[in-house]
N, C-alpha and C positions, 0 to 999 in steps of 0.2 A: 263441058264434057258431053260428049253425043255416045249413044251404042245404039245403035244400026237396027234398024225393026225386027230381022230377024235372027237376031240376037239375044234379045229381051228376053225376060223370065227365067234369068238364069242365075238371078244375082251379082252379074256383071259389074253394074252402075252402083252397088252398096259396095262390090269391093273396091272399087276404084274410090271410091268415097271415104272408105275406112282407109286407106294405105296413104291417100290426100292428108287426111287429118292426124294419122300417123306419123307422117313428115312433119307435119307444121311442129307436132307435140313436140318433135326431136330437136324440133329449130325453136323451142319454148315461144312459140307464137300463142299469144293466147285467144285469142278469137281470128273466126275464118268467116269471112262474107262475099256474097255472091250476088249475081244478075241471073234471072231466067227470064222466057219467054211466059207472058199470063195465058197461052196456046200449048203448053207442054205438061198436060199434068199429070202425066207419070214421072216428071220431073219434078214438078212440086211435090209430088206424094214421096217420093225420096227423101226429098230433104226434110219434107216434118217429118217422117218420121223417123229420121235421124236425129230430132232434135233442134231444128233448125228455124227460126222463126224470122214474121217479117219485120222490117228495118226500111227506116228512111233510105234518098239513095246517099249513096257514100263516095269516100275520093272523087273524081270528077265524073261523076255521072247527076245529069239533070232529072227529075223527076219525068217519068215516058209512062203513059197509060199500057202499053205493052210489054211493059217490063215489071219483076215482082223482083225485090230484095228484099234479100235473109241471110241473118248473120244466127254464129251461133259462137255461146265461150266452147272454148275445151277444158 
């Protein structure tokens, strides 16, 4: 998920976040895990604090010093 610099502070990236996790509920998915950039932390500041914590890497991804994973239940 990207939203365009001048974009930002608008709440954009939380709704796209909520309506994401929205889905998953609807598909009774119960946890949602992700890859960010460890360079992007208004992205990480989204996802704690949505709830979201970090996690080993998962499905095929290898451990990368530039990558943060975080899963979160719903």
């Amino acid at each position: 998920m990207f939203v365009r610099a001048d974009a930002r502070g608008h709440g954009l990236g939380r709704r796209l976040l909520d309506a994401l996790e929205d889905a998953a509920r609807g598909r009774r998915i119960a946890r949602i895990s992700l890859e960010t950039g460890i360079r992007q932390p208004e992205a990480i500041g989204l996802y704690r604090a949505a709830g979201y914590q970090e996690c080993p890497p998962f499905g095929g991804y290898a451990p990368d010093p530039l990558s943060l994973f975080m899963t979160k239940r719903l």
